[in-house]
C-alpha positions as YAML, in Angstrom:
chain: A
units: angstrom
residues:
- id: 1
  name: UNK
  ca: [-26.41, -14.90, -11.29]
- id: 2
  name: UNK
  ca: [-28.72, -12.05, -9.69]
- id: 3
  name: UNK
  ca: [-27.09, -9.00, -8.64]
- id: 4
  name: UNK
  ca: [-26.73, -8.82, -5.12]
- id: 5
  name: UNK
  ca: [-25.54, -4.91, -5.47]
- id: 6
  name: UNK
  ca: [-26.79, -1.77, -6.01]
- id: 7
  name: UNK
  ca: [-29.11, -1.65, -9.11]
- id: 8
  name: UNK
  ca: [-29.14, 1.54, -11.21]
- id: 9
  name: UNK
  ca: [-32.79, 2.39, -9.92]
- id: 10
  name: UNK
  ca: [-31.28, 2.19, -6.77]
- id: 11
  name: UNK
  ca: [-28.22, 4.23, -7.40]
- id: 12
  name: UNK
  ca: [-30.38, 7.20, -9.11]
- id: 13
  name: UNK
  ca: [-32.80, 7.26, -5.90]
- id: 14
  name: UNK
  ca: [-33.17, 9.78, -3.25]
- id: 15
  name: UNK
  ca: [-30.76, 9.22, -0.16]
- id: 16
  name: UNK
  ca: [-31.89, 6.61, 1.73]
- id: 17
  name: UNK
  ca: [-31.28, 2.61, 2.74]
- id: 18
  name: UNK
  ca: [-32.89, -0.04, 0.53]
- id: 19
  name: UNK
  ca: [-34.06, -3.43, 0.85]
- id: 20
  name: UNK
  ca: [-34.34, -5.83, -1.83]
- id: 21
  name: UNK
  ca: [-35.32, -9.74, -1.60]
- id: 22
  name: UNK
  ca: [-33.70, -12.10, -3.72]
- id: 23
  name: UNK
  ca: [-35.29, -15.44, -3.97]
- id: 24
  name: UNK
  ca: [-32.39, -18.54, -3.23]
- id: 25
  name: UNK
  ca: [-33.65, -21.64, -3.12]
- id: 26
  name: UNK
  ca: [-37.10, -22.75, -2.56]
- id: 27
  name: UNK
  ca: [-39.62, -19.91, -2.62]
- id: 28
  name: UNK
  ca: [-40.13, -18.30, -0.02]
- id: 29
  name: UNK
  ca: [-36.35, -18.39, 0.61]
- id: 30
  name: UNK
  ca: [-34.65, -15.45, 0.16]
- id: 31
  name: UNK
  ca: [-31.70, -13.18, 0.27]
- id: 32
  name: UNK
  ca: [-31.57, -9.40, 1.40]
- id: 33
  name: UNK
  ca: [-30.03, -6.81, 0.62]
- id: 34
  name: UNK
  ca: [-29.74, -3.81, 2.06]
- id: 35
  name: UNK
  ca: [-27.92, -0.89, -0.26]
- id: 36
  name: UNK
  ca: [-26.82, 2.29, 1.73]
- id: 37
  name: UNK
  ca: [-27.36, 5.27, -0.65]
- id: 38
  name: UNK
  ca: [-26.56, 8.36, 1.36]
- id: 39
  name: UNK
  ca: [-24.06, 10.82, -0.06]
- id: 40
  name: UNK
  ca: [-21.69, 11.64, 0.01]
- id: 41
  name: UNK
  ca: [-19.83, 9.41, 1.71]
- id: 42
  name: UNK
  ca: [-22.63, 7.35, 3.53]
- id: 43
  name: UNK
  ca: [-21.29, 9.00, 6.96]
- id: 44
  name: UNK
  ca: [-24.00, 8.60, 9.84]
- id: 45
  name: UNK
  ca: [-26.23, 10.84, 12.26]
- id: 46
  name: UNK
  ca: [-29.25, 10.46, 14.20]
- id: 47
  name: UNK
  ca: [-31.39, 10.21, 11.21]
- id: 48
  name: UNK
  ca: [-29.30, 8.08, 8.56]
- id: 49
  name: UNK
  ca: [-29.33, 5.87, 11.46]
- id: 50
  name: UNK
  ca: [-32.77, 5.70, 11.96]
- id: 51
  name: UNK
  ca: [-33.40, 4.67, 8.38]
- id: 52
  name: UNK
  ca: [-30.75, 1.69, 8.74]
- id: 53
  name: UNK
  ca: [-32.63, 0.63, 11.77]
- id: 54
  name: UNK
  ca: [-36.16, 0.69, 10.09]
- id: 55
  name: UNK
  ca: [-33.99, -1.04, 6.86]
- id: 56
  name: UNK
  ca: [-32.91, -4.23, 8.90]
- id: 57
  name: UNK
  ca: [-36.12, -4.65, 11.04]
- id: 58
  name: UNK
  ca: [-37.69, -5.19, 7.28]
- id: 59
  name: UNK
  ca: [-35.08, -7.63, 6.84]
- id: 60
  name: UNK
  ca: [-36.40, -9.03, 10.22]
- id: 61
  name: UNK
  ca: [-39.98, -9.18, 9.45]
- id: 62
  name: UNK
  ca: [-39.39, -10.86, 5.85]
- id: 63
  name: UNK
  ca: [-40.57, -14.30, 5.66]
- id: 64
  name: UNK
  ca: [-37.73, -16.93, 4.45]
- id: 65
  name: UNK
  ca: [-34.56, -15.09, 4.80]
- id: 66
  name: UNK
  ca: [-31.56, -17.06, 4.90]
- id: 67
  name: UNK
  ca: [-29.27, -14.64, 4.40]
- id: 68
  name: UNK
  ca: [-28.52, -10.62, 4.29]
- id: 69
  name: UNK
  ca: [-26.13, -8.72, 2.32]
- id: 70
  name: UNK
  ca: [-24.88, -5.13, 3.57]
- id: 71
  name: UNK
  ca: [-23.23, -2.90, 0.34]
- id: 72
  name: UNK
  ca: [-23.19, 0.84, -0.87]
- id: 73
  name: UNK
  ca: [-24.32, 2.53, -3.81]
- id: 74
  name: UNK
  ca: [-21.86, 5.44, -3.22]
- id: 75
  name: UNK
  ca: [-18.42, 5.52, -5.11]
- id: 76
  name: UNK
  ca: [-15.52, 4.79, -2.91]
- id: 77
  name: UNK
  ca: [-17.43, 4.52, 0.17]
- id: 78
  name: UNK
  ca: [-19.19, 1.68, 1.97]
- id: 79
  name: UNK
  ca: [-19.25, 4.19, 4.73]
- id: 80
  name: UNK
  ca: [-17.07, 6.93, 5.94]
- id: 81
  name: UNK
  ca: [-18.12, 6.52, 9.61]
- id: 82
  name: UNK
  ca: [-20.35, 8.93, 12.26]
- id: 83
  name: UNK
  ca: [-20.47, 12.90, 10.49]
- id: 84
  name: UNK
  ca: [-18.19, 14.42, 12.98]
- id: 85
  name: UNK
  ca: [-20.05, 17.28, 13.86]
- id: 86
  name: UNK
  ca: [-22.65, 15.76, 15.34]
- id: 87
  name: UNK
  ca: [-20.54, 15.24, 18.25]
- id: 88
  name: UNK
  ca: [-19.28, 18.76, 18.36]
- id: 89
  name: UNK
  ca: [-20.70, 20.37, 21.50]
- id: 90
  name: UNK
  ca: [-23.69, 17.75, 21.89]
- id: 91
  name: UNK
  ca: [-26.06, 17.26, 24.68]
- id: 92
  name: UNK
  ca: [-26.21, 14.40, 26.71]
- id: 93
  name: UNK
  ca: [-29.64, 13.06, 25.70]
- id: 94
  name: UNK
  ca: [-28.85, 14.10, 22.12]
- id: 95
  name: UNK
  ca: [-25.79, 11.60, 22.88]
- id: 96
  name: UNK
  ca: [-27.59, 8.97, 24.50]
- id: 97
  name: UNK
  ca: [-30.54, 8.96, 21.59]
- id: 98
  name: UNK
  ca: [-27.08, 8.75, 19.00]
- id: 99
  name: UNK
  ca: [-25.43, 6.48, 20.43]
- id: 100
  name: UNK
  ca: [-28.07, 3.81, 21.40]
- id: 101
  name: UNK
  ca: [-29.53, 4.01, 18.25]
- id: 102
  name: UNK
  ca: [-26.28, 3.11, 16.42]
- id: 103
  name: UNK
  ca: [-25.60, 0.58, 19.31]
- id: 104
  name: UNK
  ca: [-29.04, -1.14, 18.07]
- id: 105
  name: UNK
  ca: [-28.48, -0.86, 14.49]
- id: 106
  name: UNK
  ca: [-25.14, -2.87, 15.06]
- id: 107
  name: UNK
  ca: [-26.95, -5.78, 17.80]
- id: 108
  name: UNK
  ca: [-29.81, -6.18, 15.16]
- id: 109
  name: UNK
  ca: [-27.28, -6.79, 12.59]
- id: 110
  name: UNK
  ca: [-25.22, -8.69, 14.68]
- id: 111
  name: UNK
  ca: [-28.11, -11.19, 15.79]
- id: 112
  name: UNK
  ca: [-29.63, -11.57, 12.78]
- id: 113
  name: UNK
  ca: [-29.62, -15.63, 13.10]
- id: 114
  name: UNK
  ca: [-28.76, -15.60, 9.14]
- id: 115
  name: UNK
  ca: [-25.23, -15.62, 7.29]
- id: 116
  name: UNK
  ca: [-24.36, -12.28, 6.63]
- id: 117
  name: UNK
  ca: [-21.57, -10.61, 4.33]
- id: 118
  name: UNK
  ca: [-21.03, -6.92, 3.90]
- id: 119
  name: UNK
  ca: [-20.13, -5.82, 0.43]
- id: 120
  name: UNK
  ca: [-16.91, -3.77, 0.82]
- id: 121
  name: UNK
  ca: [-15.95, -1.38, -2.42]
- id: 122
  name: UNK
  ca: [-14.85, 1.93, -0.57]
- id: 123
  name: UNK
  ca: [-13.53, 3.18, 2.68]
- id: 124
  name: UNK
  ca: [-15.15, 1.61, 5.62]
- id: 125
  name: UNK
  ca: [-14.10, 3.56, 8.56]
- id: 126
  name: UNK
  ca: [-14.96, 4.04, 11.99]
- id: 127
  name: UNK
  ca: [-18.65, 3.52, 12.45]
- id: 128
  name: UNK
  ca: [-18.73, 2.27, 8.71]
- id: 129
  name: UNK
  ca: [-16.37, -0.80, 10.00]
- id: 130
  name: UNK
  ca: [-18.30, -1.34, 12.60]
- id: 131
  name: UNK
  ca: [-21.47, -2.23, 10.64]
- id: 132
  name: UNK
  ca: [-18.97, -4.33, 8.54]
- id: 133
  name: UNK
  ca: [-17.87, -6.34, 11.58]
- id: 134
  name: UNK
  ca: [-21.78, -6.95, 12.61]
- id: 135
  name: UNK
  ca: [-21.68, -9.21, 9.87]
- id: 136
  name: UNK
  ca: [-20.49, -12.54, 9.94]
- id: 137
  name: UNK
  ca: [-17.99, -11.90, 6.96]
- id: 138
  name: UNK
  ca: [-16.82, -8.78, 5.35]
- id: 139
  name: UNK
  ca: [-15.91, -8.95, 1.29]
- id: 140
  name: UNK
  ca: [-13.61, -6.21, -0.22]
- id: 141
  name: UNK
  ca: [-12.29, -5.14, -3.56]
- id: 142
  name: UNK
  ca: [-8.63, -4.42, -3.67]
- id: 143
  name: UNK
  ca: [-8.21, -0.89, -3.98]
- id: 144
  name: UNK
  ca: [-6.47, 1.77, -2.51]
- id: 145
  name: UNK
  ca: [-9.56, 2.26, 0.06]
- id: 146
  name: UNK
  ca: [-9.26, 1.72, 3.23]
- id: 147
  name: UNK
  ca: [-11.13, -0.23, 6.34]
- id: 148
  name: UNK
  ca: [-10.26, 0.25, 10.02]
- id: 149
  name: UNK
  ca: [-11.49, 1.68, 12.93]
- id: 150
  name: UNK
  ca: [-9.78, 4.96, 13.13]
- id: 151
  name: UNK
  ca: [-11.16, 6.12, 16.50]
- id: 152
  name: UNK
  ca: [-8.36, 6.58, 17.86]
- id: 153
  name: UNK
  ca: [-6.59, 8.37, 15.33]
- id: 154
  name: UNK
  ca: [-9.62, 10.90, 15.20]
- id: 155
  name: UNK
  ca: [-9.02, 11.36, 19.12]
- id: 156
  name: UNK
  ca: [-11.79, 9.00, 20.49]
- id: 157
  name: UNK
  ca: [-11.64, 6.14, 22.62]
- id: 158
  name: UNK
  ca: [-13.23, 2.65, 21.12]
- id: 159
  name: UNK
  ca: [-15.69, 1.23, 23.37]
- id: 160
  name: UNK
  ca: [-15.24, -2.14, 25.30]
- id: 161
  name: UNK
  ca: [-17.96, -4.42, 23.47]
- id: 162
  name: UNK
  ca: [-16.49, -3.20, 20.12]
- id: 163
  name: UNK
  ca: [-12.68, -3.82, 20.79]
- id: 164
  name: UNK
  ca: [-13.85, -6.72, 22.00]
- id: 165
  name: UNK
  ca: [-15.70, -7.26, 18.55]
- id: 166
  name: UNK
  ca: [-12.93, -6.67, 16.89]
- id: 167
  name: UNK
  ca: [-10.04, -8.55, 19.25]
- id: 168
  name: UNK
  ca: [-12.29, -11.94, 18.26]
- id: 169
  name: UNK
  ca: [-12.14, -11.09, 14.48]
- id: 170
  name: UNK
  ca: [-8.58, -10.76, 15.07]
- id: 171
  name: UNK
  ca: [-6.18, -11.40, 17.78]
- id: 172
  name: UNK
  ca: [-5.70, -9.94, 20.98]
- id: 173
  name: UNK
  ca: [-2.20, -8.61, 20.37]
- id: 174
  name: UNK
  ca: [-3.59, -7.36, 16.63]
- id: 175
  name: UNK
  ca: [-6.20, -5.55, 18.30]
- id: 176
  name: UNK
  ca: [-3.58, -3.59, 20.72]
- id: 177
  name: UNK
  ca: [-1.75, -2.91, 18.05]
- id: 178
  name: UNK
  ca: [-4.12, -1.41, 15.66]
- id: 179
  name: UNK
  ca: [-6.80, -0.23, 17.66]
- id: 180
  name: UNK
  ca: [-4.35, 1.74, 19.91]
- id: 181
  name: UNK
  ca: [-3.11, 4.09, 17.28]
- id: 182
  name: UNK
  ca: [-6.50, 3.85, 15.09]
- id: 183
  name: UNK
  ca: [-4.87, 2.02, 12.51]
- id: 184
  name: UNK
  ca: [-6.99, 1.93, 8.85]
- id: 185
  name: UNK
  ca: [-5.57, -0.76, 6.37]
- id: 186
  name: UNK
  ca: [-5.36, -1.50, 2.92]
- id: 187
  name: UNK
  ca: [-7.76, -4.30, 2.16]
- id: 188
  name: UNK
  ca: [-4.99, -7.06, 1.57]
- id: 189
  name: UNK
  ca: [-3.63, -6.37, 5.13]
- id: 190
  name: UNK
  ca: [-6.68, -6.62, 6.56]
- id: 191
  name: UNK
  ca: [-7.38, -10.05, 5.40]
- id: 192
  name: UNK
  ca: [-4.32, -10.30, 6.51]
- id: 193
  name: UNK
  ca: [-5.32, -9.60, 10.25]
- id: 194
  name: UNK
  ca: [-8.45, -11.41, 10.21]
- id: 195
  name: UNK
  ca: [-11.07, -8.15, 10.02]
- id: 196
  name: UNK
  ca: [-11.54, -8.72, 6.42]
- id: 197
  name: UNK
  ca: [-12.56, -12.44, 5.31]
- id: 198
  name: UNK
  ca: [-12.24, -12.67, 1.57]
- id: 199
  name: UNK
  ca: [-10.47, -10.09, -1.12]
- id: 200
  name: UNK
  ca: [-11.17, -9.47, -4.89]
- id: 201
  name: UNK
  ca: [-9.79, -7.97, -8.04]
- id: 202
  name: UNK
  ca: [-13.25, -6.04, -8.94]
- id: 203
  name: UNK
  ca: [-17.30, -5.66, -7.62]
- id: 204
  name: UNK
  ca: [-18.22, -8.65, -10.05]
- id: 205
  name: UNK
  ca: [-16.10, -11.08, -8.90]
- id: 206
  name: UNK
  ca: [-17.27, -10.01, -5.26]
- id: 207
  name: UNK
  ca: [-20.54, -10.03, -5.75]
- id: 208
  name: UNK
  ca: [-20.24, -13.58, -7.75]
- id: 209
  name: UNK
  ca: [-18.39, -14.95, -4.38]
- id: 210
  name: UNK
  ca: [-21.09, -13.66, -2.21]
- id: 211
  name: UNK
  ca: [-24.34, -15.19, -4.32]
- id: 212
  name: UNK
  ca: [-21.99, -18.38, -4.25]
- id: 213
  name: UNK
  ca: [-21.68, -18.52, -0.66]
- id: 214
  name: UNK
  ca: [-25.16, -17.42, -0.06]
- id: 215
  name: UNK
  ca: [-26.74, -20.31, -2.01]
- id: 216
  name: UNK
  ca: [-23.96, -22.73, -0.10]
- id: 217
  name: UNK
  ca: [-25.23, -21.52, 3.09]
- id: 218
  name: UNK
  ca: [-28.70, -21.48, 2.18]
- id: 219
  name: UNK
  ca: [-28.66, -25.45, 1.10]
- id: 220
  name: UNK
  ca: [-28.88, -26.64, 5.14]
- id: 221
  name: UNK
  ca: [-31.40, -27.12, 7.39]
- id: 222
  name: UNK
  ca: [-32.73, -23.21, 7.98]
- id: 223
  name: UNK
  ca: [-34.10, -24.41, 11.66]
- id: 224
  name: UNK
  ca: [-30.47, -25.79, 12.52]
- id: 225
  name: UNK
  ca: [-28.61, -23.40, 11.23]
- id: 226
  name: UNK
  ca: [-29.94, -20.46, 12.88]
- id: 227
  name: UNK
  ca: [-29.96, -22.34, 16.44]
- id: 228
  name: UNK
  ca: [-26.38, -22.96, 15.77]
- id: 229
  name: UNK
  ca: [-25.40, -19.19, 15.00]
- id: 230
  name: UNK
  ca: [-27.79, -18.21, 17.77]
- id: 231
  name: UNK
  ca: [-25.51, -20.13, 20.14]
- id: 232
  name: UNK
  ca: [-22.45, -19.46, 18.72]
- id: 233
  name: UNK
  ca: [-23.11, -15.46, 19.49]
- id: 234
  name: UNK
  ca: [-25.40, -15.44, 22.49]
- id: 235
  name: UNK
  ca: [-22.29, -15.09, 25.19]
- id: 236
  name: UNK
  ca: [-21.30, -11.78, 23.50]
- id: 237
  name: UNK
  ca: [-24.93, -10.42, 23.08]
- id: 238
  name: UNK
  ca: [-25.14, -10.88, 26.91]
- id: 239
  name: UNK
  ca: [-22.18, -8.97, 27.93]
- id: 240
  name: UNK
  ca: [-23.33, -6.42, 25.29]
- id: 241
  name: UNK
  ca: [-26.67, -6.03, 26.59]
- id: 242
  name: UNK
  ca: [-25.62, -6.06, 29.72]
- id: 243
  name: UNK
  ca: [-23.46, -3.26, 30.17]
- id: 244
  name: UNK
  ca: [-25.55, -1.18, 27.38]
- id: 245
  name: UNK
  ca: [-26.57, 1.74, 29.99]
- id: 246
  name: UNK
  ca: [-23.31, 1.66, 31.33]
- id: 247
  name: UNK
  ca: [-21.44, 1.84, 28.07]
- id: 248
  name: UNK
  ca: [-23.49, 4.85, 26.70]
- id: 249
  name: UNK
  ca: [-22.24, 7.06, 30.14]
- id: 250
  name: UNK
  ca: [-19.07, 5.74, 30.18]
- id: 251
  name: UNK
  ca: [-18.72, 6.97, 26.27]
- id: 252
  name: UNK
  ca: [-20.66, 9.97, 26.52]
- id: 253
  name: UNK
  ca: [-18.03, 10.73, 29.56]
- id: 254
  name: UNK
  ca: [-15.25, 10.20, 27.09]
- id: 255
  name: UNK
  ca: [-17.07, 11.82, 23.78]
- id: 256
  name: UNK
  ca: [-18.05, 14.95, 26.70]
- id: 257
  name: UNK
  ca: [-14.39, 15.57, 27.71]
- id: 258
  name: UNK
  ca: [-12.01, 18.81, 27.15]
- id: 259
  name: UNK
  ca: [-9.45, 16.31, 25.27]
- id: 260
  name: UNK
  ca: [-11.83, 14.75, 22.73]
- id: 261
  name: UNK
  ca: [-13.90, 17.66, 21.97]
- id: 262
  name: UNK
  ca: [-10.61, 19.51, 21.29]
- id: 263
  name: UNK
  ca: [-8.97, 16.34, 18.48]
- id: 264
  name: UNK
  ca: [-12.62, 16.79, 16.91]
- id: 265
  name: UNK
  ca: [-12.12, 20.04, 16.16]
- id: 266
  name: UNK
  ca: [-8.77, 19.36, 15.03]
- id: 267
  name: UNK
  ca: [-9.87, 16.83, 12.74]
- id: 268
  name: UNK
  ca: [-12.80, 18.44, 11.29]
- id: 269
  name: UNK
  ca: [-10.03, 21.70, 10.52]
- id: 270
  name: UNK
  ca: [-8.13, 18.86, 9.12]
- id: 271
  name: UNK
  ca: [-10.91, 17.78, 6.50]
- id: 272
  name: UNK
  ca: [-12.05, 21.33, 5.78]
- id: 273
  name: UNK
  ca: [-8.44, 22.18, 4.83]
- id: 274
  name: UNK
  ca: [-8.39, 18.80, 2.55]
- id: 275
  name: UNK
  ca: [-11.42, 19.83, 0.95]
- id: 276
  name: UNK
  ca: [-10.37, 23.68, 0.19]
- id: 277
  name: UNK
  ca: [-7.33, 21.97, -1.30]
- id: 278
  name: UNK
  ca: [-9.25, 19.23, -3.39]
- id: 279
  name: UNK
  ca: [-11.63, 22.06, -4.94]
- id: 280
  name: UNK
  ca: [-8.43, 24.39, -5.24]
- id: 281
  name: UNK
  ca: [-6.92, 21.46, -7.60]
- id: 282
  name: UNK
  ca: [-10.42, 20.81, -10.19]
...
């Protein structure tokens, strides 16, 4: 079975994201693979995601893909979410470039007219679920990590095309209940919910489910498949591109205001004191 994970090149290269094409199939048929490598934690800003942008428009341009995986080369992350303090005291264009740039990374994901399965061994939290729930399924390793998005419990609001996201992954009255306290869960409970499709005992067996599925998926009709998923996701795409400029004033009202700027501070005291008290312990 080829690895549809992080290599060890890839693991001992500079920061970055990395695309990889697998063939599956007949040639020029293909899976990708793009491996998030940015310690430590794979957390997000303006430039990591720039380079995940540029990653999946490769992904776009290749010839023959019928299928994209999204994973992390960082121990006990998949992705820990926006950095914090790049929202501490930020401008409003500075917010507006942020925000619509992550906004695109997740529609380009999202639209991709391919199967799609992100790779879950590690915390995926806040934006790092997000970019887990642009892809059609989301695979995780039983562990003591966690998946969620913890907006909430951070002190920011979740935006309407992303609870919405979420409330069709789940159920309406799941989504109220977690999103409303920024509930992270256990990877059992979230299959549990519906965010998280699959569960395994280890990376192998993961990664053996997902070239499985891949090459299952990749045995129809390419043409009819990708009208078909095309369909199925067009009547979200519209309401998401249709509020888009009024979604990024709306949040950068919310991300802007007295309240939240005060629970980021709060939580970024929170994970400084964590950290002094981790390096206290070694």
């Amino acid at each position: 079975m080829p690895s549809v994970g992080p290599t060890a090149k890839t693991k001992a290269a500079e920061p970055g994201f990395y695309v990889t094409f697998t063939d599956i199939g007949t040639k020029p048929e293909c899976l990708a693979t793009i491996t998030m490598n940015y310690p430590k934690a794979n957390t997000f800003d303006y430039a990591s995601l720039s380079a995940l942008n540029e990653a999946v428009a490769k992904v776009e341009a290749k010839q023959g893909v019928r299928g994209l995986v999204l994973t992390s080369a960082i121990d006990g992350f998949f992705s820990g979410g926006f950095s914090l303090p790049v929202f501490r005291q930020i401008s409003h264009d500075d917010f507006i470039r942020l925000w619509t740039v992550g906004k695109r990374v997740f529609r380009r994901i999202y639209s991709l007219p391919v199967p799609s399965v992100a790779a879950i061994d590690g915390h995926a939290l806040g934006l790092g679920c997000v970019m887990a729930m642009a892809c059609q399924k989301r695979y995780m390793v039983d562990s003591a990590k966690l998946i969620g998005l913890n907006e909430v419990a951070v002190g920011m609001p979740v935006p309407e095309w992303l609870a919405v996201r979420f409330r069709d992954l789940t159920s309406p009255h799941i989504a109220e209940d977690l999103l409303g306290v920024g509930t992270a869960m256990a990877a059992p409970h979230a299959q549990e919910t519906g965010l998280v499709d699959s569960v395994f005992a280890s990376r192998g067996e993961m990664e053996a489910a997902i070239w499985d599925h891949m090459q299952a998926q990749a045995s129809v009709s390419a043409f009819a498949q990708s009208e078909t998923l095309k369909a199925l996701r067009r009547e979200f795409l519209n309401r998401f591109d249709e509020s888009f400029d009024r979604d990024n004033e709306q949040f950068w009202s919310a991300i802007s205001s007295h309240h939240t700027q005060n629970a980021i501070d709060r939580a970024m005291a929170h994970l400084a004191a964590k950290a002094r008290k981790k390096k206290a312990q070694e």
